[in-house]
C-alpha positions in Angstrom: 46.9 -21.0 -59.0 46.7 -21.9 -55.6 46.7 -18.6 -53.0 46.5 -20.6 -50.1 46.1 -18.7 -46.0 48.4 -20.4 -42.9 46.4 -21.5 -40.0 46.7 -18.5 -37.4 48.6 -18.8 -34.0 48.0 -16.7 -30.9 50.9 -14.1 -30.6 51.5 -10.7 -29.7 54.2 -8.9 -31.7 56.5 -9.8 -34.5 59.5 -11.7 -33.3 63.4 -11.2 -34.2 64.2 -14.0 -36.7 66.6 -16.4 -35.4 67.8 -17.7 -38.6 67.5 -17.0 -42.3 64.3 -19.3 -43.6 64.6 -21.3 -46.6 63.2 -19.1 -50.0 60.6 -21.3 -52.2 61.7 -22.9 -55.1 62.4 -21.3 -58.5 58.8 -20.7 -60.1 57.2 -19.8 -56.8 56.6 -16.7 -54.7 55.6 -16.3 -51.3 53.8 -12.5 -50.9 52.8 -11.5 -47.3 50.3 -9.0 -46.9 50.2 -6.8 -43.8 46.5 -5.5 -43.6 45.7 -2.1 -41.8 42.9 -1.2 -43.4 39.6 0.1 -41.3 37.0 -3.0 -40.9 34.6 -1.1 -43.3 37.5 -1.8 -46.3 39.6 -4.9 -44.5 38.1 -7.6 -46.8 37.6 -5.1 -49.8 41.5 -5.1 -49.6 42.2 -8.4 -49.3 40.1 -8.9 -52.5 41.9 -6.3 -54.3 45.9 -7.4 -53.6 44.8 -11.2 -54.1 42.9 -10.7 -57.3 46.3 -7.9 -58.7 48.8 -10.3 -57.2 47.0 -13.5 -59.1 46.1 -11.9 -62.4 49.7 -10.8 -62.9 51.4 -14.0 -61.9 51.0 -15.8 -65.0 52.3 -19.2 -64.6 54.2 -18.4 -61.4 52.6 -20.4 -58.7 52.3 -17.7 -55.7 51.8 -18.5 -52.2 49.3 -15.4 -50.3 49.0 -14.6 -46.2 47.7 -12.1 -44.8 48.7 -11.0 -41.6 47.5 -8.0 -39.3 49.4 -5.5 -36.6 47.3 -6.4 -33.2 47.5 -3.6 -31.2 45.3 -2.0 -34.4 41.5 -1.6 -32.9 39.2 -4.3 -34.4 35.0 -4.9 -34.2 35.0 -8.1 -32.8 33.6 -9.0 -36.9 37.0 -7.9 -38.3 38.5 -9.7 -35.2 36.9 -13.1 -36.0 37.6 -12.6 -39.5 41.5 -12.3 -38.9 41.7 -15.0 -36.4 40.2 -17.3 -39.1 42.2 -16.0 -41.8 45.3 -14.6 -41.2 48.5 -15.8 -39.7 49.7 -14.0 -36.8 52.5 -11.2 -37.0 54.7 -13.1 -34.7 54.8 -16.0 -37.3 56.0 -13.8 -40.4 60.2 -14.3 -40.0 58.9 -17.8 -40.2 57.8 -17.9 -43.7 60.2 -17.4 -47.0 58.6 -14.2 -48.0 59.4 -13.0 -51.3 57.4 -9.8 -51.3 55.7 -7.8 -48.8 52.9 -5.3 -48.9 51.5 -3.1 -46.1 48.6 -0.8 -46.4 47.6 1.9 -44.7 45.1 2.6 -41.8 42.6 5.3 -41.2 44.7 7.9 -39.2 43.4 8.3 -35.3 46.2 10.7 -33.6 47.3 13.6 -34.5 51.1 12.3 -35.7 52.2 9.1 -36.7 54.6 8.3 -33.5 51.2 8.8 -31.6 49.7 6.0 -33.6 49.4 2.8 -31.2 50.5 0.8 -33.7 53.6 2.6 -34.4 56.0 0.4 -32.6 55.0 -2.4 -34.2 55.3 -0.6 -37.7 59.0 0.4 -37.3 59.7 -3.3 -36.5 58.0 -4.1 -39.4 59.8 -1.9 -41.7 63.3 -2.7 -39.7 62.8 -6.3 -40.6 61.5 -6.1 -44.3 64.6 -3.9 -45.2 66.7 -7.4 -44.8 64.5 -10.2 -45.2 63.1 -9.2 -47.9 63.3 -9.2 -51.6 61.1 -6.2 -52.2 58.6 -4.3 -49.7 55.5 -2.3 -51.3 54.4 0.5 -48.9 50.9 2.5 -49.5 49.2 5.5 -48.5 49.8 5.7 -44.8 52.3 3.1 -44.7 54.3 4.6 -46.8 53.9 8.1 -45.1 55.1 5.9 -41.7 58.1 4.2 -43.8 59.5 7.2 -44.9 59.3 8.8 -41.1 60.7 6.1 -40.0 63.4 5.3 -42.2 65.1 9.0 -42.9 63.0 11.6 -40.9 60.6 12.7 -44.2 57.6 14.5 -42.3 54.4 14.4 -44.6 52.6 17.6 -44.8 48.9 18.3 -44.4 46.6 19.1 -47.1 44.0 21.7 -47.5 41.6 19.1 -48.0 41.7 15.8 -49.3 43.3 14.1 -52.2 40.4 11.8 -53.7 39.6 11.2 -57.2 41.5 9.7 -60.2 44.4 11.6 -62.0 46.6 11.0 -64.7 50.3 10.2 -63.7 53.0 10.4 -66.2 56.2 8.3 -66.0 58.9 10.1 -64.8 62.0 7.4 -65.2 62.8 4.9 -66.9 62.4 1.8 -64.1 61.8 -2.1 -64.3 58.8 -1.3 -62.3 57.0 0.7 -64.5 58.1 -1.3 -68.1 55.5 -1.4 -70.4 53.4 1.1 -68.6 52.2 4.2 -70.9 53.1 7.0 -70.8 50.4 8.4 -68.5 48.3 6.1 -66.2 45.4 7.4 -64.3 45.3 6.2 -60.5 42.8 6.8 -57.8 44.0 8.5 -55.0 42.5 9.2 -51.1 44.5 10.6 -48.2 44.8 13.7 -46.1 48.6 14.3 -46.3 51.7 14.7 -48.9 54.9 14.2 -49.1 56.5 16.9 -50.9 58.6 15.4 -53.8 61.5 17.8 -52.6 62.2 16.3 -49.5 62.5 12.8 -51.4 64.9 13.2 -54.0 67.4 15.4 -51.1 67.2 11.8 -49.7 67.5 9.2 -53.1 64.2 8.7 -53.4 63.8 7.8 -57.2 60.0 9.4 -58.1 58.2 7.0 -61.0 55.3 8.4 -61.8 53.3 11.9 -60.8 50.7 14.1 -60.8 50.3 17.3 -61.9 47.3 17.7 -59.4 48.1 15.2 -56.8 51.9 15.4 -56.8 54.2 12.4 -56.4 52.8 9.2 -57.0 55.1 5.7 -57.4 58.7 6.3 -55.7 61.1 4.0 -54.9 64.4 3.6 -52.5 67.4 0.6 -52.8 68.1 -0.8 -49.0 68.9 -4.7 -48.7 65.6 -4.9 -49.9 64.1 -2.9 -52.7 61.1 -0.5 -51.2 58.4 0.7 -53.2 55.9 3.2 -52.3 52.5 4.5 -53.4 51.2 7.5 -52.6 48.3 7.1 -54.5 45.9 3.9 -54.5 46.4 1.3 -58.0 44.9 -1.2 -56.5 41.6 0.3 -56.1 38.7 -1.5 -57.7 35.9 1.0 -59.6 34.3 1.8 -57.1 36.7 1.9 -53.8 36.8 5.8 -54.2 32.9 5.6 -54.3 32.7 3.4 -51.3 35.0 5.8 -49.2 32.4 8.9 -50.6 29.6 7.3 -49.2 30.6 6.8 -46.2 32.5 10.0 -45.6 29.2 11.4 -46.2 27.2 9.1 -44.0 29.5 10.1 -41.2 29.1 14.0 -41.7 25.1 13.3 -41.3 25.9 11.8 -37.9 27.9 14.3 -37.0 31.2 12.6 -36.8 32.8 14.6 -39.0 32.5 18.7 -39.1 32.9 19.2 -42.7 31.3 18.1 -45.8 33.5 15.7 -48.0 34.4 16.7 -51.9 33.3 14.9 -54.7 36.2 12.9 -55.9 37.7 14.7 -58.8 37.4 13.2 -62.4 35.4 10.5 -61.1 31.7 10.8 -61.2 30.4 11.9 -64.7 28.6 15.3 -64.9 25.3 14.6 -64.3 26.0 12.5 -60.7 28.1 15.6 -59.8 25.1 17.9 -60.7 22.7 15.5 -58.4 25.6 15.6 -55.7 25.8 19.1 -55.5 22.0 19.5 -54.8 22.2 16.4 -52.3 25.0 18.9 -50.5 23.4 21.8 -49.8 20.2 19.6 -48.6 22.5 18.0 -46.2 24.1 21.2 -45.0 20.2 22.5 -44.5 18.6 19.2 -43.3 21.5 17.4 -41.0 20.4 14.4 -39.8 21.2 10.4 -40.3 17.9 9.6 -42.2 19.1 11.1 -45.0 21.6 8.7 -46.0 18.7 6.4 -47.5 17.9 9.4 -49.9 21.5 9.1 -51.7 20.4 8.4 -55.1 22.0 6.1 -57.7 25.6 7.3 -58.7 27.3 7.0 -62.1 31.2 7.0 -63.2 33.1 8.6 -65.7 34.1 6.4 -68.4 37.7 6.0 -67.8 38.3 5.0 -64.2 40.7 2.4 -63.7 39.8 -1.2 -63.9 43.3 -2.6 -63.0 45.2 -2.8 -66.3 47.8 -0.4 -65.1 48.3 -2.2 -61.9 48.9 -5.5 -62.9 51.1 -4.5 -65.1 53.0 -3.0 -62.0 52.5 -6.0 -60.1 53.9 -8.6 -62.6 56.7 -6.6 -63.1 57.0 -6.7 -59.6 56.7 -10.7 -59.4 59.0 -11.1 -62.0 61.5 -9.2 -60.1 60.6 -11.1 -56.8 61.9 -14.5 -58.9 64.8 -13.3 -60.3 67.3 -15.9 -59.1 70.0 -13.0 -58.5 69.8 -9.8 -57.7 71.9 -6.9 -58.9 72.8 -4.8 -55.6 72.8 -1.4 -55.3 76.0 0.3 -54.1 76.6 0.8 -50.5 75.9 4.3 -50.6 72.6 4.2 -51.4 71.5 1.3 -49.2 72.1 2.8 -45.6 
């Protein structure tokens, strides 16, 4: 199946489209993906989306670009990656896209107006609510989108969401046929939204959390929006990844606390070792000790992907249905 990228063009900012493009033809797909991720995760996330969106495509033929905001800070690495791989933002009203998805990024100021990207995200989220079939929002971005689009303030947690958790259904929803009845999901962020505030404003929750709250909810505008709280894309060891280096940075004293394990994620004897490995680090603070990290082990049980393309080729198929049943006006202003 091919998954092919657009030769990038020098641009600043997405532009207002001037007319309605073309869609693809029946049995293909055109998915955009907006990538915020930090550098440290940018092509961990690329891998992730392309290998979900291609493994539940079946015998849909799927065309794949990436695209990323500019004004997000960039090594000059993640820089010449982008510029060889991604099309620019300015080009996106251009293409027939299907389906969007926009990640997150690692938060830098203290709200998400203050962000210097925010600008561009509102546009972002202005323009996928009509030229779009469907729009997937996660972590951040979805925090951002729901800001944005009706004033929902997330809320900020004692201390970090990480680990894996089961999520039971919560509605019956084309997104989540065939599903379980509970999935486990990783999840990794700093803030809620408090499930509350969405259903006051016709948010439909999907799936949730005992421990980590809401998890899959959804919204009907011109476009169908999507969002994840929690991460389904994540590969094994993405929750390990973020660990490592969350720790890493606490030895360099760029962050003032100590990150916690994820929960339900490491099996008990890597806990044990990581526990000992804390309170050498709170003792011993210095940068040479990230090379002493020993080997780390899993639970059995962490999520390999089978939940999330199911997700994702539910999504797809909804992406090529050739009509759409529209929601009533009320619910899409």
């Amino acid at each position: 199946m091919a998954l092919p990228f657009d030769k990038p063009i020098a641009s600043p900012a997405l532009a207002p489209a001037q007319s309605e493009p073309e869609r693809t033809s029946q049995g293909e797909l055109t998915i955009a993906l907006v990538n915020n991720m930090p550098d440290s995760a940018l092509k961990a996330t690329e891998r992730q989306f392309m290998r979900l969106v291609q493994s539940a495509a079946g015998e849909t033929r799927v065309r794949f670009h990436c695209f990323a905001l500019p004004t997000a800070a960039r090594s000059k690495q993640a820089k010449d990656h982008i510029e060889k791989g991604y099309v620019d933002i300015a080009e996106l009203h251009r293409l027939p896209i299907d389906g969007l998805i926009v990640t997150g990024a690692e938060p830098l100021a203290a709200t998400l107006p203050e962000e210097p990207y925010w600008r561009e995200f509102t546009d972002l989220i202005d323009w996928a609510r009509t030229n779009t079939r469907s729009a997937i929002w996660s972590c951040l971005a979805a925090h951002a989108a729901l800001l944005h689009l009706d004033g929902i303030e997330r809320n900020r947690l004692p201390q970090k969401c990480s680990g894996v958790y089961d999520c039971a259904r919560t509605a019956k929803d084309w997104l989540t046929n065939d599903l379980p009845p509970s999935i486990k999901v990783s999840h990794s962020r700093l803030n809620e939204v408090r499930e509350s505030d969405l259903v006051d404003r016709g948010y439909q929750i999907l799936t949730r959390s005992e421990q980590a709250g809401v998890d899959i909810f959804a919204r009907d505008f011109d476009s169908r929006f999507i969002f994840f709280q929690g991460h389904p894309e994540y590969d094994a060891l993405s929750l390990q990844r973020e660990y490592m280096r969350d720790i890493a940075r606490f030895l360099a004293g760029e962050r003032k606390d100590y990150p916690a394990v994820p929960a339900s994620y490491f099996d008990t004897e890597t806990e044990e070792v990581l526990a000992d490995f804390e309170q050498r680090a709170h003792a011993h603070r210095k940068v040479e000790m990230a090379a002493e990290l020993p080997g780390l082990t899993l639970r059995r049980g962490v999520p390999a992907g089978g939940a999330a393309t199911t997700i994702f080729r539910n999504w797809l198929d909804f992406l090529g249905q050739d009509a759409r049943v529209r929601p009533p006006e009320s619910v899409r202003k």
